[in-house]
C-alpha positions in Angstrom: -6.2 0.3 17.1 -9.5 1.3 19.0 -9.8 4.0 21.7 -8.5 7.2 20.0 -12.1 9.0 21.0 -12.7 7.2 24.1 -9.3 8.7 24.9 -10.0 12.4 24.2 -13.7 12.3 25.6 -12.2 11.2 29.0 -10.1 13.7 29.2 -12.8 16.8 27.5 -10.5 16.8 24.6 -12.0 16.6 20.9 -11.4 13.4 19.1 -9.0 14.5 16.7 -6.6 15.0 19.0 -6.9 11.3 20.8 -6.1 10.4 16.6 -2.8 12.4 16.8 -1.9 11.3 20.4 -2.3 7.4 19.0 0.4 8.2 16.1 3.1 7.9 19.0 1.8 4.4 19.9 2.0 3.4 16.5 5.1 4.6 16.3 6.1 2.0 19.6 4.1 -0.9 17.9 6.2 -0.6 14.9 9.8 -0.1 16.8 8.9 -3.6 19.2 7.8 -4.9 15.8 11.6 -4.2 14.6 13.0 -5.2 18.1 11.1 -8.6 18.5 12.2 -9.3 14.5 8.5 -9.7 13.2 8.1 -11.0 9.8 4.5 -9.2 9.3 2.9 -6.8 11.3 -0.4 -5.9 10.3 -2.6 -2.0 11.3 -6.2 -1.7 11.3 -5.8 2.4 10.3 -9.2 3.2 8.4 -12.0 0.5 7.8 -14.1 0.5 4.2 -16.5 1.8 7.1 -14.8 4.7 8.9 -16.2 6.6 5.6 -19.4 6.9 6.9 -18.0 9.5 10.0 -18.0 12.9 10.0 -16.2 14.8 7.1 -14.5 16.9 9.4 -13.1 13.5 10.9 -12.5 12.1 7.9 -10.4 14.9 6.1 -8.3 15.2 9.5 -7.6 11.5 9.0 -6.5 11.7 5.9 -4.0 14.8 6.8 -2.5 13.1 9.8 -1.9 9.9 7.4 0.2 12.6 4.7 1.9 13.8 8.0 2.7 10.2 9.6 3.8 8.9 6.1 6.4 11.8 5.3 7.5 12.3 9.2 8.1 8.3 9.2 10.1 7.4 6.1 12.9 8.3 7.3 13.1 5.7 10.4 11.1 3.1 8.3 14.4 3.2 5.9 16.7 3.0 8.6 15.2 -0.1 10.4 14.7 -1.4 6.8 10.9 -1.7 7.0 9.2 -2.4 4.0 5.5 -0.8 3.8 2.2 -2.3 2.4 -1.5 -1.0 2.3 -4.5 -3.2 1.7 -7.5 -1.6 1.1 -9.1 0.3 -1.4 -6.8 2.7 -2.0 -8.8 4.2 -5.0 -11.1 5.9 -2.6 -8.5 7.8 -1.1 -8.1 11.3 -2.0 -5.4 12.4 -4.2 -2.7 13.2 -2.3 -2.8 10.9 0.7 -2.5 8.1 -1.8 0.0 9.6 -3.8 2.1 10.1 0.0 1.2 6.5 0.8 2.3 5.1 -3.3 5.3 6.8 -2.4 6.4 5.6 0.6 5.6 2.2 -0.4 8.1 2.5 -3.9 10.9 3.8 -1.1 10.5 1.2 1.1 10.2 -1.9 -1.8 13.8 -3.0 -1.6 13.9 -2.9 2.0 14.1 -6.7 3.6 13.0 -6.5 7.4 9.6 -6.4 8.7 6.6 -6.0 6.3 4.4 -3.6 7.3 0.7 -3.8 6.7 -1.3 -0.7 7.2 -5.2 -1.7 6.5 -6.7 1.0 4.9 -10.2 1.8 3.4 -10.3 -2.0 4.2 -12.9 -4.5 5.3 -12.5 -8.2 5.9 -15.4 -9.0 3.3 -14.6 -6.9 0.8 -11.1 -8.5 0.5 -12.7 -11.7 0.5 -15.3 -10.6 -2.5 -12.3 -9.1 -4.3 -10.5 -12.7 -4.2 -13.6 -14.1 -5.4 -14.0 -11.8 -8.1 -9.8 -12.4 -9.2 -10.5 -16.3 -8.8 -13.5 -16.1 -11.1 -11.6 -14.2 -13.8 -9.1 -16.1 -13.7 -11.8 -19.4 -14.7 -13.3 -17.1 -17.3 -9.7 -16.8 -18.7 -9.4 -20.1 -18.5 -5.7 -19.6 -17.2 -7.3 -21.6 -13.4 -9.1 -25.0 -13.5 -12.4 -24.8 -11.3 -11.3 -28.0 -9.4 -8.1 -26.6 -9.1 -9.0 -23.8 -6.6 -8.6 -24.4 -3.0 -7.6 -22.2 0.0 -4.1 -21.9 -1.0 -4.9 -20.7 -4.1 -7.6 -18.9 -2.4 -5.2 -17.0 0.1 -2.9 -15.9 -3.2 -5.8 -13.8 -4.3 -6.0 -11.9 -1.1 -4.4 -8.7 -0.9 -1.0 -10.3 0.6 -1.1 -12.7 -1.7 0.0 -15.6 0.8 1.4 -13.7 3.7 1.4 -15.9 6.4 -1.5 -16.2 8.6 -1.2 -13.6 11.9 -0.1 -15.3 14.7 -1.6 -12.7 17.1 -4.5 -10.3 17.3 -4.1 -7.4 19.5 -7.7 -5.5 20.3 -7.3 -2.8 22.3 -10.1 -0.7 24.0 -12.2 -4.0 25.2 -13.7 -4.9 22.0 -14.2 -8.4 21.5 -15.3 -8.4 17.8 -13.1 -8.9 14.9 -14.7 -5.2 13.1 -14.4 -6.7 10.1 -10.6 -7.3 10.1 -8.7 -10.2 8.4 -11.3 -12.3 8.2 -10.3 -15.3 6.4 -6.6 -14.6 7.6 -7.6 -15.1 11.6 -9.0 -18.3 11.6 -6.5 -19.6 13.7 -5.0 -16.4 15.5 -4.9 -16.1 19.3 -6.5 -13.5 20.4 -5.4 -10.7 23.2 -7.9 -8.1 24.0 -6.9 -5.3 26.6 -8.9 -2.5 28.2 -6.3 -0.1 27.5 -7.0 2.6 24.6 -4.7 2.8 21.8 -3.5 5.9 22.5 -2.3 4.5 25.9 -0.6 1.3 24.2 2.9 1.6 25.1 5.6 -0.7 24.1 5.6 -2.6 28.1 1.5 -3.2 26.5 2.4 -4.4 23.7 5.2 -6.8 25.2 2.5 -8.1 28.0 0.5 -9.3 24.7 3.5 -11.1 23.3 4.0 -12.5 26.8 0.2 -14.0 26.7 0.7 -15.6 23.2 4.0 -17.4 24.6 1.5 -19.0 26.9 -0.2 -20.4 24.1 -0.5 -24.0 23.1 -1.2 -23.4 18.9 -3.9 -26.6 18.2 -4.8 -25.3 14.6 -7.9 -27.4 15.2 -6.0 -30.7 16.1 -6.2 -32.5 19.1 -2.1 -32.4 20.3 -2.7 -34.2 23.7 -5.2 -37.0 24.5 
């Protein structure tokens, strides 16, 4: 969800309020999520990196989060949303992570769309974590080195076997993957868009669903000669 200071600084604003103006396209991105019955949708909110920014950034982050998780639970309940984080949450300070542990224990029985907020996350620490788990595991002698391939890999990510995304959205123009799901979008088509998050209404996000229609999925297989 890139653009949030992009946003601001366009219009002289500081960046925490281009953060604040991007919860209510978060908000969207979850509701089309709901309408369009997704199974998994996944949120880039704060990289393992975003800690090295400014304090001042930082603790408003971790304010807005309290404020988004508390303001939300009621709507996430009533469209039966069922919340996840990946990430480090140890790092996080006390109280956004005791806001985010409870949220997720209200939302566990719920049985629509998962969703996946990424925070304190990176792409290769979740892939060193798995590696760590997997070697454990050998050293416990409960896994059989010959025994581990990449579905046994994938359980040992922090989804444990969530189904590979279908689609990544990048907004803002960025065409890197920042560190994001990296094992996980091997095969995902890819829409990048110009437009900042902030600006990422629900008619963007259903021109990106639009462009994955148009898809033909090869998976690395040749489908046509």
């Amino acid at each position: 969800m890139d653009g949030n200071g992009r946003w601001a600084r366009s219009r002289g604003l500081e960046r925490f309020l281009g953060h604040r103006k991007g919860t209510q396209a978060t908000i969207d991105a979850v509701e089309v999520g709901v309408n369009l019955k997704l199974e998994h949708m996944t949120l880039y909110v704060f990289s393992s990196e975003n800690w090295g920014r400014p304090s001042k950034e930082v603790d408003y982050l971790m304010n807005l989060l309290i404020e988004m998780v508390v303001k939300e639970i009621p709507d996430l309940m009533e469209k039966n949303v069922k919340l996840k984080v990946i990430g480090n949450m140890e790092r996080l300070p006390e109280k956004p992570r005791a806001s985010l542990q409870s949220a997720i224990d209200m939302t566990a029985n719920n049985t629509g769309m998962q969703l996946n907020l990424a925070i304190s996350y990176g792409g290769r620490l979740e892939i060193v974590d798995a590696a760590k788990s997997i070697a454990a595991q050998v050293a416990a002698g409960t896994l059989k080195i010959e025994d581990i391939d990449e579905n046994v890999f994938a359980k040992n990510l922090y989804l444990k076997g969530a189904p590979d995304p279908d689609l990544v959205i990048r907004t803002g123009g960025e065409f890197r993957l920042s560190n994001y799901l990296l094992w996980q979008a091997a095969y995902s088509e890819f829409y990048v868009t110009d437009t900042l998050w902030p600006d990422f209404t629900k008619e963007e996000f259903l021109k990106a669903v639009e462009f994955f229609k148009t898809r033909e999925r090869r998976f690395g297989k040749v489908l046509h000669e």
